[in-house]
mmCIF file of the N, C-alpha and C atoms, coordinates in Angstrom:
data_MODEL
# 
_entry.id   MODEL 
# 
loop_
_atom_site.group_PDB 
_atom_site.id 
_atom_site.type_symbol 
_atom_site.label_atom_id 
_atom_site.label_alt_id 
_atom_site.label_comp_id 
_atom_site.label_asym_id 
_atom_site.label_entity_id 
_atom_site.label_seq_id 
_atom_site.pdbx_PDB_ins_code 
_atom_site.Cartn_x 
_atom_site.Cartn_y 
_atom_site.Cartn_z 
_atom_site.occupancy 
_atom_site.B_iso_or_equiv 
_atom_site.pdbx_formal_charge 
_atom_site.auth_seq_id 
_atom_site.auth_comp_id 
_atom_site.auth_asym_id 
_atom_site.auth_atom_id 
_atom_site.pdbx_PDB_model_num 
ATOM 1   N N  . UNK A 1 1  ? -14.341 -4.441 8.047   1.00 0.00 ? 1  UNK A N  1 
ATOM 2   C CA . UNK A 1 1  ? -13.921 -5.755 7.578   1.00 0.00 ? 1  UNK A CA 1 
ATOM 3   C C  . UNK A 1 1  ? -12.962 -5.604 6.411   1.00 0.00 ? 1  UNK A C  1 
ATOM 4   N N  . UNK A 1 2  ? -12.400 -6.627 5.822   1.00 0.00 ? 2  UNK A N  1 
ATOM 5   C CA . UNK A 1 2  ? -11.380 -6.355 4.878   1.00 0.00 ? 2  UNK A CA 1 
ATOM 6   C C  . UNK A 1 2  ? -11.947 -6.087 3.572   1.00 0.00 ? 2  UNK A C  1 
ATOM 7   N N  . UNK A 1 3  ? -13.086 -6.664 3.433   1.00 0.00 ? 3  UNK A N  1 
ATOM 8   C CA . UNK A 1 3  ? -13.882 -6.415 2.147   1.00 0.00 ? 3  UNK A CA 1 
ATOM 9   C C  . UNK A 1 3  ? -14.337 -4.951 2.566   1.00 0.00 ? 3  UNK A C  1 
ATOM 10  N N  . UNK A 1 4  ? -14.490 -4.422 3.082   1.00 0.00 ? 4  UNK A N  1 
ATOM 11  C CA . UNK A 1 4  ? -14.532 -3.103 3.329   1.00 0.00 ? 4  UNK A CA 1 
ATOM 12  C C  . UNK A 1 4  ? -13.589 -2.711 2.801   1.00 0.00 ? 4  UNK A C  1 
ATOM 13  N N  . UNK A 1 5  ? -12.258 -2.790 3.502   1.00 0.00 ? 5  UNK A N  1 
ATOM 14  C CA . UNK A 1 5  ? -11.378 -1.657 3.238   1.00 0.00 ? 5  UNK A CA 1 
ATOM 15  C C  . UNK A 1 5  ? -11.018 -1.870 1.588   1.00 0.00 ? 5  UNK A C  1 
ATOM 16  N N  . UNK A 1 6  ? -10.718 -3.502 1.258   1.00 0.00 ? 6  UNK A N  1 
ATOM 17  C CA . UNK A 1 6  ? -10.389 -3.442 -0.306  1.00 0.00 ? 6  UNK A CA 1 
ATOM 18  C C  . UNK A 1 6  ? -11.796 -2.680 -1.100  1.00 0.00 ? 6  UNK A C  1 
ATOM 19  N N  . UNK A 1 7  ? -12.719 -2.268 -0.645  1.00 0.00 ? 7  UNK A N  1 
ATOM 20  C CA . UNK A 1 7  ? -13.747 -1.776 -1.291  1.00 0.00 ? 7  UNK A CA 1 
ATOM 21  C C  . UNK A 1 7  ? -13.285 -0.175 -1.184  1.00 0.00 ? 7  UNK A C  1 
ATOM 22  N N  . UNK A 1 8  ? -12.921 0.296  -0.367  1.00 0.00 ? 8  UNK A N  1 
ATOM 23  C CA . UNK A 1 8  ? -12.467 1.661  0.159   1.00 0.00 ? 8  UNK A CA 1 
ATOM 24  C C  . UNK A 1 8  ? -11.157 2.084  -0.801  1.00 0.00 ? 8  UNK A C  1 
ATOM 25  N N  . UNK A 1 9  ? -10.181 1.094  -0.909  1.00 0.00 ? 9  UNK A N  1 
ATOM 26  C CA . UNK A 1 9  ? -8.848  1.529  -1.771  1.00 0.00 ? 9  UNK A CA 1 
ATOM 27  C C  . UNK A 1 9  ? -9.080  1.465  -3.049  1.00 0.00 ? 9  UNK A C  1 
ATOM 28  N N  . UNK A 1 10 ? -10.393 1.131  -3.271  1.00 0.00 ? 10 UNK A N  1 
ATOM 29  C CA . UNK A 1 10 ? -10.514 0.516  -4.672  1.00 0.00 ? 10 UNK A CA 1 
ATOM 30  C C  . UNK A 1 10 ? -10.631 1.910  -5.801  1.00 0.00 ? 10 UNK A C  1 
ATOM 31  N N  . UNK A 1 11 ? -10.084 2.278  -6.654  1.00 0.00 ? 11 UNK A N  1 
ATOM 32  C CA . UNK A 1 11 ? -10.237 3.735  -7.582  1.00 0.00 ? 11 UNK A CA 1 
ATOM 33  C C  . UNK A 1 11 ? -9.563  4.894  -6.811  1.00 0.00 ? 11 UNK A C  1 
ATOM 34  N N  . UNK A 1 12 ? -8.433  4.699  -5.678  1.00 0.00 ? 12 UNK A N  1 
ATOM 35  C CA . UNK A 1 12 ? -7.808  5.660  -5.325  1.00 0.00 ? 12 UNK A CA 1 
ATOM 36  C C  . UNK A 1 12 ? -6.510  6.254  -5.845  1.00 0.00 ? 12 UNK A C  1 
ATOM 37  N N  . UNK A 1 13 ? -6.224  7.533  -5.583  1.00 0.00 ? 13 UNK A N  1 
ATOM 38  C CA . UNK A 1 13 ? -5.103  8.005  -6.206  1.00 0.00 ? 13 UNK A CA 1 
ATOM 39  C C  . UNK A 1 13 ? -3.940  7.668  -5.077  1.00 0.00 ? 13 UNK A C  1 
ATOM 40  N N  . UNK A 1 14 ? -3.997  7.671  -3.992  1.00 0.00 ? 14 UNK A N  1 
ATOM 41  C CA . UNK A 1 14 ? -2.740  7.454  -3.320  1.00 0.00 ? 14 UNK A CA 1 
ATOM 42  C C  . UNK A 1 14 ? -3.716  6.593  -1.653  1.00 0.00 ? 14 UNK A C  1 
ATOM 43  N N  . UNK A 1 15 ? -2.843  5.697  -1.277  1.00 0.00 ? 15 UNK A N  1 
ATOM 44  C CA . UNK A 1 15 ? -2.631  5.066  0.168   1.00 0.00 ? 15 UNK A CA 1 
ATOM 45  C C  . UNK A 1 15 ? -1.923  5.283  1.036   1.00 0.00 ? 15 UNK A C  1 
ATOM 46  N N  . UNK A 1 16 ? -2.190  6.383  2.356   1.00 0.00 ? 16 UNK A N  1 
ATOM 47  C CA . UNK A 1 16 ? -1.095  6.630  3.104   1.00 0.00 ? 16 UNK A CA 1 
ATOM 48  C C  . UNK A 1 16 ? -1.394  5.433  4.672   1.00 0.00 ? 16 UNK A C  1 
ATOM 49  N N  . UNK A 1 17 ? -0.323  5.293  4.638   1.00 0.00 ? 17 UNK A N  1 
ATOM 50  C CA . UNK A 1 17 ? -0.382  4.350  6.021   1.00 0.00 ? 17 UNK A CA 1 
ATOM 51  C C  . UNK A 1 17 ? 0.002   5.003  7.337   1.00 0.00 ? 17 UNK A C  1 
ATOM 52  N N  . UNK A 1 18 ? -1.176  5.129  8.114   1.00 0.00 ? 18 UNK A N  1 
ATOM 53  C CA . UNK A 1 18 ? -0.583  5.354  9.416   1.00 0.00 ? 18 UNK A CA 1 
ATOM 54  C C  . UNK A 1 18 ? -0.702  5.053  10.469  1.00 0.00 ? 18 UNK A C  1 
ATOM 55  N N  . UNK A 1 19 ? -1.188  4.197  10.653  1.00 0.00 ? 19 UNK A N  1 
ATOM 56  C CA . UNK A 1 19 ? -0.873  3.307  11.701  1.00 0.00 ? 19 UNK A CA 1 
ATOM 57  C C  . UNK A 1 19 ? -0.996  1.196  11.708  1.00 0.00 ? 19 UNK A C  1 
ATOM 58  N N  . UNK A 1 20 ? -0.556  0.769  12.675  1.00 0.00 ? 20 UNK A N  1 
ATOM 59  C CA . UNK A 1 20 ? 0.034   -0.603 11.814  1.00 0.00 ? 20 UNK A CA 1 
ATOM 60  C C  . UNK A 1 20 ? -0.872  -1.424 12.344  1.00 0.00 ? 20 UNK A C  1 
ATOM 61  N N  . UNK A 1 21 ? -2.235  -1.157 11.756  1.00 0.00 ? 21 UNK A N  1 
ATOM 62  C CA . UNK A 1 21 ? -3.340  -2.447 12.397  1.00 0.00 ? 21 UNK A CA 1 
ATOM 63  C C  . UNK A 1 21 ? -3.101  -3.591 11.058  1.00 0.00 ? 21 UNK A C  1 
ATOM 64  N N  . UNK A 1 22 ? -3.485  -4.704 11.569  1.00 0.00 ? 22 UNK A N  1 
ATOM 65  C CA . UNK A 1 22 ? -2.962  -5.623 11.774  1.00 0.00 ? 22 UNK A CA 1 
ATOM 66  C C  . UNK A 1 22 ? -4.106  -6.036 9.725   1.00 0.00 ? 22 UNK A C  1 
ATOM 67  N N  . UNK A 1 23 ? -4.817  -5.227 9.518   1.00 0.00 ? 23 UNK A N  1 
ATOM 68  C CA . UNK A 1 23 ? -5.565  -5.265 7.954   1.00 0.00 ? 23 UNK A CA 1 
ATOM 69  C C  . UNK A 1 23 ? -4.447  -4.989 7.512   1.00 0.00 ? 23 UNK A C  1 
ATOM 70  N N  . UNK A 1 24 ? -3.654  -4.165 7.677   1.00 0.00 ? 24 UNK A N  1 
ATOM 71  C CA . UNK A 1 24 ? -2.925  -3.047 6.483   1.00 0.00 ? 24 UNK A CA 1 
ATOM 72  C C  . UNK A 1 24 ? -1.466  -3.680 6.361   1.00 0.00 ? 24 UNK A C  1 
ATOM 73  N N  . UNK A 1 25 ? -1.392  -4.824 7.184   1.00 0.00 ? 25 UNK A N  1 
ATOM 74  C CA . UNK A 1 25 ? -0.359  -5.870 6.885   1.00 0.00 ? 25 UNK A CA 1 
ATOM 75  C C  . UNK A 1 25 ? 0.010   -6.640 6.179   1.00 0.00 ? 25 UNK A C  1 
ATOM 76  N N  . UNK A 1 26 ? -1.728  -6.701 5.741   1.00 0.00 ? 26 UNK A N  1 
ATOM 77  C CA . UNK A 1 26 ? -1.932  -7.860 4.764   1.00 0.00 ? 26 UNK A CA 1 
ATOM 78  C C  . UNK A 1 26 ? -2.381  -7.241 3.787   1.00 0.00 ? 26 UNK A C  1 
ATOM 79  N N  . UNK A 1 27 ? -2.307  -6.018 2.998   1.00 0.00 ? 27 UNK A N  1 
ATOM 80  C CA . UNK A 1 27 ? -2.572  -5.602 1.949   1.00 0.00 ? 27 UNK A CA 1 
ATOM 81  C C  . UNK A 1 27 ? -1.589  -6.010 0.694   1.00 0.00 ? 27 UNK A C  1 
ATOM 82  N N  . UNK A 1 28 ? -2.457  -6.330 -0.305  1.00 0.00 ? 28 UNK A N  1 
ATOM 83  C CA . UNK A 1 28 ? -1.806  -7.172 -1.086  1.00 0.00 ? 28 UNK A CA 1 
ATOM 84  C C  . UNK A 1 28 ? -1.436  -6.185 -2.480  1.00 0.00 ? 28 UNK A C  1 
ATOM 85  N N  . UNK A 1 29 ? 0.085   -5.949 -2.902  1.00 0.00 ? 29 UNK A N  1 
ATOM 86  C CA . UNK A 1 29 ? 0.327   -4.772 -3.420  1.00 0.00 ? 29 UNK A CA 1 
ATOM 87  C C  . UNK A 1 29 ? 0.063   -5.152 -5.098  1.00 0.00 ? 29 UNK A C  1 
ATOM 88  N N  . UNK A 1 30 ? -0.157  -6.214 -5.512  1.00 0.00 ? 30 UNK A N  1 
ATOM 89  C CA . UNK A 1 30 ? -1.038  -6.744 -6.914  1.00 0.00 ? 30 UNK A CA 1 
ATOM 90  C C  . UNK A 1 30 ? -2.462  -6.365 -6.701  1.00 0.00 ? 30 UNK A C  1 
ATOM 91  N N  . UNK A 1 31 ? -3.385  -6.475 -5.545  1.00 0.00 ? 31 UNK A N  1 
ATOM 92  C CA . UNK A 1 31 ? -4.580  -5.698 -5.394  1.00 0.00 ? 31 UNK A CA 1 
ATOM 93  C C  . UNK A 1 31 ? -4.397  -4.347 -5.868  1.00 0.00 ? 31 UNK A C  1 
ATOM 94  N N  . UNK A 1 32 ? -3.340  -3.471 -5.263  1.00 0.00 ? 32 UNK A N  1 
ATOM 95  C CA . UNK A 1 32 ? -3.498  -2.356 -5.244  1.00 0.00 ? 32 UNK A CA 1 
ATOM 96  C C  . UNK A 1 32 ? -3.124  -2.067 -6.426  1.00 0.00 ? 32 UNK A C  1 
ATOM 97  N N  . UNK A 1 33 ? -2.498  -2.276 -7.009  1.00 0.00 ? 33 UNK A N  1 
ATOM 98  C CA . UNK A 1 33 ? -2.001  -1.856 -8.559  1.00 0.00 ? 33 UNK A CA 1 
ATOM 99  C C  . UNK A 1 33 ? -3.165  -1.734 -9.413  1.00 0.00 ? 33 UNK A C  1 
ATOM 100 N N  . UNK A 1 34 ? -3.529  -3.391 -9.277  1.00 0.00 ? 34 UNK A N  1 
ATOM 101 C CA . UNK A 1 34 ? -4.705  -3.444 -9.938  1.00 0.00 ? 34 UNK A CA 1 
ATOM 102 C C  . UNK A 1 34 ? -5.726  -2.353 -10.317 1.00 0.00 ? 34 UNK A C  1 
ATOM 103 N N  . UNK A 1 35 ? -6.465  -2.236 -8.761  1.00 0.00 ? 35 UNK A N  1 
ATOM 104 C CA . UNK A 1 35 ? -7.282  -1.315 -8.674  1.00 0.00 ? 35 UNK A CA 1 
ATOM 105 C C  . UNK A 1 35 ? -7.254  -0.004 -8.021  1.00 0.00 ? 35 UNK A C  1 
ATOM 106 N N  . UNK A 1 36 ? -6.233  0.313  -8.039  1.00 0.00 ? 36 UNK A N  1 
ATOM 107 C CA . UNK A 1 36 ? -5.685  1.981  -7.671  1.00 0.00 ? 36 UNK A CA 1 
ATOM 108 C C  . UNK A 1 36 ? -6.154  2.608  -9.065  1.00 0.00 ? 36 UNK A C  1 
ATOM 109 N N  . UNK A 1 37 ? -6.426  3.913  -9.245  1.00 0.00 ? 37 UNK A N  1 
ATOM 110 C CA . UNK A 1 37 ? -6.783  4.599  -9.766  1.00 0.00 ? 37 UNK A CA 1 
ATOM 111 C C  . UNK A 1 37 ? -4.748  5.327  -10.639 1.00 0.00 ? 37 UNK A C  1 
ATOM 112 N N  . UNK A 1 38 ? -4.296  5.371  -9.348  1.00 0.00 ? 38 UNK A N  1 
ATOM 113 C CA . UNK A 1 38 ? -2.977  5.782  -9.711  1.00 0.00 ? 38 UNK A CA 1 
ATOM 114 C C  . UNK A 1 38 ? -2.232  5.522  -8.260  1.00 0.00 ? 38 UNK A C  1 
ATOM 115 N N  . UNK A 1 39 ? -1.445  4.363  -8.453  1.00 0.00 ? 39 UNK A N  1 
ATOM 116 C CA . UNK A 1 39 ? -0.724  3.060  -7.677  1.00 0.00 ? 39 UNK A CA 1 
ATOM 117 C C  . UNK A 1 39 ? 0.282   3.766  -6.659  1.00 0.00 ? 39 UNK A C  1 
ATOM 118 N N  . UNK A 1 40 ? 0.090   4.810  -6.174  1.00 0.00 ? 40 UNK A N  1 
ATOM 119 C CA . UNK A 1 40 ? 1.054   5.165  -4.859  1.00 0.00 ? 40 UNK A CA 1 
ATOM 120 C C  . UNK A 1 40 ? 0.406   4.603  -3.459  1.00 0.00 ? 40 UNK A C  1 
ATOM 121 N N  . UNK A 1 41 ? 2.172   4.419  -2.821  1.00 0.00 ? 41 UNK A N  1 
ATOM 122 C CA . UNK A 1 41 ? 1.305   3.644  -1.556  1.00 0.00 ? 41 UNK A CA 1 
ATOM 123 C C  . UNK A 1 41 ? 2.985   4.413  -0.555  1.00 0.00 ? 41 UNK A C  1 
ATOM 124 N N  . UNK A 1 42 ? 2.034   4.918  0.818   1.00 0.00 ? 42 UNK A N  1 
ATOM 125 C CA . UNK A 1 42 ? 3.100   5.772  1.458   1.00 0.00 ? 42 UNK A CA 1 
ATOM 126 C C  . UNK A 1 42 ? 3.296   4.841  2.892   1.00 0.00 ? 42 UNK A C  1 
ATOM 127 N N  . UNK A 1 43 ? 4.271   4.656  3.368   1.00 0.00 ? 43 UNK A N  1 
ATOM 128 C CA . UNK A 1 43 ? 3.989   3.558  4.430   1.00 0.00 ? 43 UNK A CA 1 
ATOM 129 C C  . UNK A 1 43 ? 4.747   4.530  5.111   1.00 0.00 ? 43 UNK A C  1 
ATOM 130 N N  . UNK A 1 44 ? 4.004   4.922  6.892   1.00 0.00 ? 44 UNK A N  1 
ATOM 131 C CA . UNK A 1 44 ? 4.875   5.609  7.443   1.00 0.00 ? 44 UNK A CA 1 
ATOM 132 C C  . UNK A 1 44 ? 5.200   4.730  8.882   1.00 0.00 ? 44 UNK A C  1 
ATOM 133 N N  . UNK A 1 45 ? 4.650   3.849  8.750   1.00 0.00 ? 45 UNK A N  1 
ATOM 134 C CA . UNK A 1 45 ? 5.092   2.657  9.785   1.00 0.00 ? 45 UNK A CA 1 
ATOM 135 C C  . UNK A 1 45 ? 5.909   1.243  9.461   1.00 0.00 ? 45 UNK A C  1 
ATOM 136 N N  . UNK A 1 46 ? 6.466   1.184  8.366   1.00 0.00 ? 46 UNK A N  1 
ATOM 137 C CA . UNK A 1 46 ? 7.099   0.142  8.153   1.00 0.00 ? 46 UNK A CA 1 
ATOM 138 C C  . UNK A 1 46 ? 6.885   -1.271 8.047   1.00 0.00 ? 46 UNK A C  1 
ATOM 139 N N  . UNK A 1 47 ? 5.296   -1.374 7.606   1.00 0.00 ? 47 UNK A N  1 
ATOM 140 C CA . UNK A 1 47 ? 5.011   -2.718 7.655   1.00 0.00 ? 47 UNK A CA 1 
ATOM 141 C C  . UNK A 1 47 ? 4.611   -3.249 6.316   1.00 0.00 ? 47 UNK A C  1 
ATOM 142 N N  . UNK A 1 48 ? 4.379   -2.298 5.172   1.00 0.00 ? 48 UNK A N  1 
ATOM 143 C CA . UNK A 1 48 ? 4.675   -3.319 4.172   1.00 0.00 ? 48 UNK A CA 1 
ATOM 144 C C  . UNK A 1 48 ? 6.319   -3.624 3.257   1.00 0.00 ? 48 UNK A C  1 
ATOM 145 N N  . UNK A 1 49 ? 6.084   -4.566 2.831   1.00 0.00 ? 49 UNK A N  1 
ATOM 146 C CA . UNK A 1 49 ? 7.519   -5.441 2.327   1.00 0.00 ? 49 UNK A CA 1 
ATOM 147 C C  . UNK A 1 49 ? 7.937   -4.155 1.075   1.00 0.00 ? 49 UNK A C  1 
ATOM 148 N N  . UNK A 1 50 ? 8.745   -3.433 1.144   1.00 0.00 ? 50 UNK A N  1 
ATOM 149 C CA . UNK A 1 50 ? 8.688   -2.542 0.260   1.00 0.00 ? 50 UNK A CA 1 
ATOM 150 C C  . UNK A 1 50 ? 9.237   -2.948 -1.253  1.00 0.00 ? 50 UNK A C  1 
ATOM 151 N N  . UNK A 1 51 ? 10.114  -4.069 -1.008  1.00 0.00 ? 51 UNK A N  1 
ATOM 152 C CA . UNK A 1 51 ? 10.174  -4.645 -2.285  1.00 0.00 ? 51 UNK A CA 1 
ATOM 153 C C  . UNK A 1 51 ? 9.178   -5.524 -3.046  1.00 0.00 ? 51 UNK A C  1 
ATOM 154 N N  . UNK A 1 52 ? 8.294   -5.820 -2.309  1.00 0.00 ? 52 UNK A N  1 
ATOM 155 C CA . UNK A 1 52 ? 7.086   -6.590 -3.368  1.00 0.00 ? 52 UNK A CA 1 
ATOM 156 C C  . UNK A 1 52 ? 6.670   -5.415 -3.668  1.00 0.00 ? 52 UNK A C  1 
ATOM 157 N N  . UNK A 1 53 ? 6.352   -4.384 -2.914  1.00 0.00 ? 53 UNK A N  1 
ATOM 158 C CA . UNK A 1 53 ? 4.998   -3.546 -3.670  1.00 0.00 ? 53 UNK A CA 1 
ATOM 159 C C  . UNK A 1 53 ? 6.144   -2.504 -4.563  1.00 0.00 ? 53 UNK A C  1 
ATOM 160 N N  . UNK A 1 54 ? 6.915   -2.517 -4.709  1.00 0.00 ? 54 UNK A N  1 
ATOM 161 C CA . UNK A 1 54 ? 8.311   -2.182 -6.710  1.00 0.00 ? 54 UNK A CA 1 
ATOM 162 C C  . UNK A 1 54 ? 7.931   -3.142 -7.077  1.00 0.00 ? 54 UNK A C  1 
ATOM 163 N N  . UNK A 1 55 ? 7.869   -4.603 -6.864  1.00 0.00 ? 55 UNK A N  1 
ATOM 164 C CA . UNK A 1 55 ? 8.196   -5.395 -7.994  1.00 0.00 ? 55 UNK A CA 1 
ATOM 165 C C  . UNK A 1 55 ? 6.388   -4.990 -8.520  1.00 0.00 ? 55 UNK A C  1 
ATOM 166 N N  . UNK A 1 56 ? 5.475   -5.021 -7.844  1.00 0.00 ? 56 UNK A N  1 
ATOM 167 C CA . UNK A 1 56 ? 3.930   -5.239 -8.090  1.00 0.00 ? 56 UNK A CA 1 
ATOM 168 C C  . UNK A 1 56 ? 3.680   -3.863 -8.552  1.00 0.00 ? 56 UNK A C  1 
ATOM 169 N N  . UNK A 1 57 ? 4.507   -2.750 -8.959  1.00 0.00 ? 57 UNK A N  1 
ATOM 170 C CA . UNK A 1 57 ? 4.634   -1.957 -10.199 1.00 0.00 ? 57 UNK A CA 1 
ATOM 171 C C  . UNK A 1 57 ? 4.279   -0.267 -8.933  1.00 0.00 ? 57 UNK A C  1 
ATOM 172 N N  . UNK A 1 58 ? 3.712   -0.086 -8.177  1.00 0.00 ? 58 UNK A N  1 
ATOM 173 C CA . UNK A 1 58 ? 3.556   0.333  -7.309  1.00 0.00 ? 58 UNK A CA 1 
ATOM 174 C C  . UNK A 1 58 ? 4.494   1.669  -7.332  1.00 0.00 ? 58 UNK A C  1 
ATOM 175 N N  . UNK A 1 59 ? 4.296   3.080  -7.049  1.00 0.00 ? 59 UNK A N  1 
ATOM 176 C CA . UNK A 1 59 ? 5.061   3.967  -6.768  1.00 0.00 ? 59 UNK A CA 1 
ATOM 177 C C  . UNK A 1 59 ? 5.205   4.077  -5.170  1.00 0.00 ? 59 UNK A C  1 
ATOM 178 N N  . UNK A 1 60 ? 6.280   3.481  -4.565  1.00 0.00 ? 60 UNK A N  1 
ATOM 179 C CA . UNK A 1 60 ? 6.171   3.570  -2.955  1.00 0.00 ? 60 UNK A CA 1 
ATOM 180 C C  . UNK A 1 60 ? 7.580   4.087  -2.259  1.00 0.00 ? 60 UNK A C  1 
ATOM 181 N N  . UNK A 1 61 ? 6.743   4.859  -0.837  1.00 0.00 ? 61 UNK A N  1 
ATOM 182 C CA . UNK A 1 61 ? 7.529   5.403  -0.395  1.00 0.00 ? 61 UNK A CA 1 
ATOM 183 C C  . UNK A 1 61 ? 7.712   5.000  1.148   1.00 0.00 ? 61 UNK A C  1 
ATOM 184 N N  . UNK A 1 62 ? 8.884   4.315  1.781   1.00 0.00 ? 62 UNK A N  1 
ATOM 185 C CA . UNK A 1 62 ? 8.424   4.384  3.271   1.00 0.00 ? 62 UNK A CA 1 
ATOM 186 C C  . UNK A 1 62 ? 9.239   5.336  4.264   1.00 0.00 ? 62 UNK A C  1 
ATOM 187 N N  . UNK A 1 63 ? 8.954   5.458  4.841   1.00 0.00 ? 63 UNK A N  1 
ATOM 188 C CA . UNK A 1 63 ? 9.299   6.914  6.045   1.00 0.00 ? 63 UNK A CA 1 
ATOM 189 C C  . UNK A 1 63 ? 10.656  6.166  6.610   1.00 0.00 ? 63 UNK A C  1 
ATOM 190 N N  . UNK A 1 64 ? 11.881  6.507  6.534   1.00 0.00 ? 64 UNK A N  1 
ATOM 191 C CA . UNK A 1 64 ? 13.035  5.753  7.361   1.00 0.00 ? 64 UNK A CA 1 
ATOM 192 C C  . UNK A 1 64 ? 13.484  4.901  6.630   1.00 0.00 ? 64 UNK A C  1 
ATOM 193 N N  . UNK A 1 65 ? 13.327  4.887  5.265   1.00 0.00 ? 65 UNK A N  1 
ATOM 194 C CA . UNK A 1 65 ? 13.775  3.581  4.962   1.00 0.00 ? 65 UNK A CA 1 
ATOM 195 C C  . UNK A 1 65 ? 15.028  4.192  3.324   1.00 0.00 ? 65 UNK A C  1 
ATOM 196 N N  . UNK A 1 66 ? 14.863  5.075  3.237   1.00 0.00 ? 66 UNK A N  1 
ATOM 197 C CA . UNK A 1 66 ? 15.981  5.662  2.162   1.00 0.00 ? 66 UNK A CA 1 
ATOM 198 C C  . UNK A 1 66 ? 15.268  5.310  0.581   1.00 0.00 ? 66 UNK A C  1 
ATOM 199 N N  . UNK A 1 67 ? 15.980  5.322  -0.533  1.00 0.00 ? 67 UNK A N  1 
ATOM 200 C CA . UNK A 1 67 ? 15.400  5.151  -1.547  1.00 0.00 ? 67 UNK A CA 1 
ATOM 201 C C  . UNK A 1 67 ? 15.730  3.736  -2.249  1.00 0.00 ? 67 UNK A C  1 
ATOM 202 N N  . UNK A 1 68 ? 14.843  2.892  -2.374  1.00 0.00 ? 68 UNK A N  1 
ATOM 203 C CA . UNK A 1 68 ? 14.917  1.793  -3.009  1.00 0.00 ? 68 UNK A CA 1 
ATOM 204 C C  . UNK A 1 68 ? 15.376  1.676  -4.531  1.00 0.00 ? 68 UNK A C  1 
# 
């Protein structure tokens, strides 16, 4: 469930994404800042907005997409 997974990211050092179920769409990159331990988030499928999760302070990287 989603309270799962935000329970799961919660105190982590990095988020890698790999594959594009339909939770990890809706991850909210002010959650993750929040409660990341240390705010990297690796998207290798292209589904989060890569400019909210810069503006939401976030160190992110996505696969194909060059450097922001």
């Amino acid at each position: 469930t989603e309270h799962n997974l935000m329970d799961a990211l919660t105190n982590t050092d990095a988020v890698i994404i790999v594959t594009a179920h339909k939770e990890f769409h809706d991850l909210d990159p002010i959650f993750l800042k929040t409660n990341m331990r240390t705010p990297i988030l690796v998207d290798s499928r292209g589904i989060v907005d890569q400019y909210a999760a810069k503006r939401a302070g976030l160190i992110f990287r996505g696969l194909g997409r060059g450097k922001i």
